[in-house]
N, C-alpha and C positions, 0 to 999 in steps of 0.2 A: 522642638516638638517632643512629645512624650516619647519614652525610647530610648530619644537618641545616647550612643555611645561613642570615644573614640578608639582609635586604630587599639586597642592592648590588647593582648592576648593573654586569653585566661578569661576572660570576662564572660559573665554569663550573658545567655541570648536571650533576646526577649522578644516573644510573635506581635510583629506588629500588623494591625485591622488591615485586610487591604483597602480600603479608600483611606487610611489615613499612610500608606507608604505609596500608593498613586499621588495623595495631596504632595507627600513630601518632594516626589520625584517635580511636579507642576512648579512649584516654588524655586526651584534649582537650574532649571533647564532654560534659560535666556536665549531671544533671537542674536546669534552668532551676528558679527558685525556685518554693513553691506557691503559689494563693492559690484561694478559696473561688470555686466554681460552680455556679451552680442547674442539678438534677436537670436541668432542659429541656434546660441547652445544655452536657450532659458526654459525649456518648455519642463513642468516640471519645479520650480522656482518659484520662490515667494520676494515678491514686490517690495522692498523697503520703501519706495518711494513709487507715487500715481504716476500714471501717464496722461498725457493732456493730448487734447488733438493740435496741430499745428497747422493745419488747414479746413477746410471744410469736406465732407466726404459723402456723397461726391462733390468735385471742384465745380460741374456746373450743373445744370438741367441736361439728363443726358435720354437717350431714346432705351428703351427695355425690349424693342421686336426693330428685326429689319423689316422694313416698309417705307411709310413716306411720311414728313414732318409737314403740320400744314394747319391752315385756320379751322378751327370745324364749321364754324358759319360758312365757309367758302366749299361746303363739298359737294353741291349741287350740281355742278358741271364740270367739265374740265377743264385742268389744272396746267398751267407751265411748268416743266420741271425747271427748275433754274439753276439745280446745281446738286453736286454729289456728297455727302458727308459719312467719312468711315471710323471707326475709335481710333481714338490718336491726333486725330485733326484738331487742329485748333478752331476754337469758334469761327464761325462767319464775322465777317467784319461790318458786314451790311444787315437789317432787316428782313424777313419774306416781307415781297410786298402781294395785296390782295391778289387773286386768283390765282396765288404762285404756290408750289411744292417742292420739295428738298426730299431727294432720294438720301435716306437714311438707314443706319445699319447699327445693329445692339451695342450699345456703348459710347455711340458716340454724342456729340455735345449737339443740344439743339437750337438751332437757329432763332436768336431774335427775332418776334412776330409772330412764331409758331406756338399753337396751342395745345395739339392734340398729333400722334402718330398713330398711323394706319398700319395696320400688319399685310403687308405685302399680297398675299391671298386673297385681299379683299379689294385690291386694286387691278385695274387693266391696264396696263402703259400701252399707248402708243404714242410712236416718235418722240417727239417731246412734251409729249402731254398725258394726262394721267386720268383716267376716272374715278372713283370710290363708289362702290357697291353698296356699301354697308354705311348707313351716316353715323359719325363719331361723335363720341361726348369730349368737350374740353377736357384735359387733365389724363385722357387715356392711354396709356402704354406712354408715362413718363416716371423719371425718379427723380425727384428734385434737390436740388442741389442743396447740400447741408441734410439732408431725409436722416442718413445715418450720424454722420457727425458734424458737429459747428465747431470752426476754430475755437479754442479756448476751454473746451469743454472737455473735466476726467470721464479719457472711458475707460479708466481699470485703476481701482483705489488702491490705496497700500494696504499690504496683508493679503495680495490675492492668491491665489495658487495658478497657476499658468499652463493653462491647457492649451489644447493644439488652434482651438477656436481666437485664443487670446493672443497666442502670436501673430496672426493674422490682423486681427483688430488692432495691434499694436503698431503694426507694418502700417496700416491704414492711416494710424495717425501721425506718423513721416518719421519714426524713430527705427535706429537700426542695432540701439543697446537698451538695457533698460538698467537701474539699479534695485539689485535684487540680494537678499541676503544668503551670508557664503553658505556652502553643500560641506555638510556637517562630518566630519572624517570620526573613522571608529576603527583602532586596533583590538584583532581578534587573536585574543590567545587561546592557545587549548594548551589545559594541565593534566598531568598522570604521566608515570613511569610505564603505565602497560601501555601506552600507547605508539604506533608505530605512524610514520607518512600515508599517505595515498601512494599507491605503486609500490610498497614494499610489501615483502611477505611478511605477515603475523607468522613469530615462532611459538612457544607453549607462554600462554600465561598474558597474550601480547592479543591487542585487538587496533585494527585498524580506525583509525583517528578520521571522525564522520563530521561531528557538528561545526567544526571551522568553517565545512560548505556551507552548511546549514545556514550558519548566520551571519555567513559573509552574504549568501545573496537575500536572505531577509533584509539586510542592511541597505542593500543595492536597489531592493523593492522600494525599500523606506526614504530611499534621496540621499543615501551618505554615501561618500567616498571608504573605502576599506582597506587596512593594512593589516597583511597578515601575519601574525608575528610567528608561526608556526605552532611547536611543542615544547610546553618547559614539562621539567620532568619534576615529582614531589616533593622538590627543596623550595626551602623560602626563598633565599638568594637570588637563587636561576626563577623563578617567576618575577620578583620584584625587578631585577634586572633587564628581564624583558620590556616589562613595562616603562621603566621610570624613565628612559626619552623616545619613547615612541612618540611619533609626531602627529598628535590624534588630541579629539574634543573629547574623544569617548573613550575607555577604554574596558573592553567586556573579557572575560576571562569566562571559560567554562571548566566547570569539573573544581572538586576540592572547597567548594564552596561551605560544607556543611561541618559538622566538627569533630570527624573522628580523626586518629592520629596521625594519617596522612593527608590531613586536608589542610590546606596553609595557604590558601586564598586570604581568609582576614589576617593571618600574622603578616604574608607578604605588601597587602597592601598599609600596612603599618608602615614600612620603611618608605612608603612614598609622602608619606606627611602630609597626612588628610584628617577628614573626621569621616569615622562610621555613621550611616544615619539610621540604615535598618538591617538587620542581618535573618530575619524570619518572617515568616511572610504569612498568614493565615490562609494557604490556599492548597489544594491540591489538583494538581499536582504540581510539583518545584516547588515545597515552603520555604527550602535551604536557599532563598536569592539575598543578594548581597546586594548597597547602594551604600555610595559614600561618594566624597569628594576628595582628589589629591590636588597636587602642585598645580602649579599653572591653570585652575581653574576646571582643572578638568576633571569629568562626572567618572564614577568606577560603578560597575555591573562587575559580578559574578553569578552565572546562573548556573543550575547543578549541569551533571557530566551526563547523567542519564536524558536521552537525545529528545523525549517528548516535554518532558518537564523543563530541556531548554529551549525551547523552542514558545513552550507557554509562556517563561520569564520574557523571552523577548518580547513576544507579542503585547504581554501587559504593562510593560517597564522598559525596555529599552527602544523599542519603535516609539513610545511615545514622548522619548526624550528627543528622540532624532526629529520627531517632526516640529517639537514647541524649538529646537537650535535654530531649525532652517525656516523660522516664522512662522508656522502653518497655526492660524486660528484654530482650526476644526480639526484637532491631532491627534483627538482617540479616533478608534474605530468604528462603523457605526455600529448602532444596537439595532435590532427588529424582536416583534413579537410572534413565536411560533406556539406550531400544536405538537406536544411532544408524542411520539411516536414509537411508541414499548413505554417500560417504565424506566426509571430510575432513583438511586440512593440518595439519599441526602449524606452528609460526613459532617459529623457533631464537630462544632469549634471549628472547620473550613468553608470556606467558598469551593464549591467543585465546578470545574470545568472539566467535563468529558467533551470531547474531538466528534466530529462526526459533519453532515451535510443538512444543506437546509435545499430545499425544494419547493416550490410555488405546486400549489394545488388548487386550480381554480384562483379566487380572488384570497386565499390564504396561506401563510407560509407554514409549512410542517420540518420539522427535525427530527433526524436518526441518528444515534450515536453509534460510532463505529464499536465495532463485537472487540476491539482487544485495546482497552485505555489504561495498560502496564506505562508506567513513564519509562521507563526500559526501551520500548517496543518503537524503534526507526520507521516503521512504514505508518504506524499509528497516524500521521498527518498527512501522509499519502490523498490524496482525494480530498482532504477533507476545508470545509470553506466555511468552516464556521465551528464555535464552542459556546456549549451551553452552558450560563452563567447559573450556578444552583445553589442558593445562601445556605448558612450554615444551618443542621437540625439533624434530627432524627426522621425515621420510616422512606417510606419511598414516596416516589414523584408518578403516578400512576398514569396509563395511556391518556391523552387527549388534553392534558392538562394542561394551560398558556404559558408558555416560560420564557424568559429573556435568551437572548441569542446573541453573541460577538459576530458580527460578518465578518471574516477573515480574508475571502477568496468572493470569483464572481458567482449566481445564482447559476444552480442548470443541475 
């Protein structure tokens, strides 16, 4: 691709379009191999392989109300009950024969000869015989056998994403694993000398180390597994080090990404023996992100250290490697169109995404950008469930105007 450079240092940067470092990311990020997962722990999981029914679902003609199984032609008088059927039961072995009725109950399998069930309400028992109230249509308060599934038939292609709906439907079709491709693992480093652990005091000069949270549970959101590799401090060495056998598809690094003379993100991942692909980004905010490839196949993020701007790296670039690893067809985010709501800047030469919420208004979605879009600024993503997408130019984006929107988070 245009651009591209490898690991040297010293090299100049060069801003690459964003749809052409999403392209590049898309081209790179391969469905991880499959391997076999029980039903309990798939939900969430993409399909390497369909699933088929193995039976029919349901396995017979079963009743939908407790009441009674019976001919509908025969409801004009009363009825013989001749016998009792509950779920579970196995079929009758026999026929109803005319004038006869089958006390039946939801779920269970309906008797050869019966055409219609009566919902209980609508009948009068006495002794062993029965009246119906209400005359019944053939076919009423039945589910018939095969309705939902026929042996033989995929009910969940490959490529699916696996919701709670799907495990079920799964179960139905008599499987108790499915093969589905592996949960994409991502070690998270954070770089810089000022930074100190979670639980320790910051002394002068020293600031407590945030986004490791940050985008380990973005990652957790995303379907990957996480390894923390802690804090390397602003040597090439001790980062490279860290990385080079972490046992991860991904490995994202924040902070140092950009090139002043404590930033050793690209010299370090030089020693891992990869190729750079993009090291600038045309966006604002986070233009300093980094994308390459090392050893063993695996994809390198660095996104800046300042906590908004890595957080927008992830969201544009590294969730959407995580999803195209773990199969997901539909891997970006979705888009919608809002009514912008204030104004806003355009930024000559970037794409801007300012932070803020979207909101249904009537049958229309509106966005507000939150008051403080510092990439600096930690609480800046606080609340926030969506980024407006604002192409590059000059002047401003004036109240009421239609603007693309990132969903990030739920509507409300």
């Amino acid at each position: 691709m245009a651009g591209a450079l490898l690991f040297f240092s010293g090299v100049q940067r060069m801003i690459t379009p964003l749809e052409e470092a999403l392209d590049a990311v898309r081209a790179r990020a391969h469905p991880l191999p499959a391997e076999d997962v029980p039903l309990t722990e798939a939900y969430g999981r993409v399909l390497a392989a369909g699933i088929r029914a193995r039976r029919d679902q349901p396995a017979n003609d079963i009743s939908m109300m407790d009441g009674y199984a019976l001919r509908a032609a025969d409801s004009g008088g009363p009825l013989r009950v001749a016998g009792e059927i509950a779920a579970g039961d196995a079929p009758w072995d026999r026929p109803l024969q005319r004038r006869e009725a089958a006390r039946i109950f939801t779920g269970a399998p309906l008797p050869a000869g019966a055409d219609c069930v009566v919902m209980q309400e609508h009948c009068v028992r006495d002794g062993l015989e029965v009246r119906v109230q209400q005359p019944p249509k053939a076919g009423q308060h039945i589910r018939r056998r095969g309705e939902e599934l026929t042996a033989g038939i995929e009910a969940l292609a490959s490529g699916r994403l696996l919701d709670a709906a799907d495990l079920a439907l799964a179960a139905a079709c008599g499987v108790s694993s499915v093969r589905a491709h592996r949960r994409p693992r991502v070690a998270v480093l954070s770089t810089g000398s000022e930074l100190v652990p979670l639980g320790e005091e910051a002394g002068p000069g020293q600031i407590v180390e945030t986004n490791s949270l940050t985008l380990a549970a973005l990652c957790r959101d995303a379907g990957a597994d996480v390894v923390r590799l802690g804090i390397a401090p602003d040597a090439i060495e001790s980062i490279a080090q860290k990385l080079r056998e972490a046992p991860a598809d991904i490995l994202l690094t924040t902070g140092g990404a950009s090139v002043g003379d404590h930033d050793h993100a690209q010299d370090a991942l030089q020693r891992l023996g990869g190729e750079l692909i993009f090291h600038t980004v045309a966006i604002r905010p986070g233009k300093p992100v980094l994308f390459g490839t090392a050893s063993q196949g695996r994809l390198v993020f660095g996104v800046p250290g300042n906590p908004a701007a890595a957080t927008l790296g992830f969201e544009l670039f590294v969730r959407l490697a995580i999803r195209l690893l773990a199969g997901d067809r539909n891997a970006d985010r979705p888009r919608a169109k809002a009514r912008l709501r204030g104004a806003l800047s355009r930024v000559k030469g970037l794409t801007f995404f300012p932070r803020g919420r979207v909101t249904a208004d009537g049958s229309q979605l509106v966005f507000v950008a939150g008051g403080q879009q510092s990439s600096m600024q930690i609480a800046s993503w606080s609340g926030a469930n969506a980024v407006a997408v604002i192409a590059p130019g000059e002047g401003r984006i004036e109240d009421g105007t239609e603007i693309d929107v990132l969903l990030v988070g739920s509507l409300g």
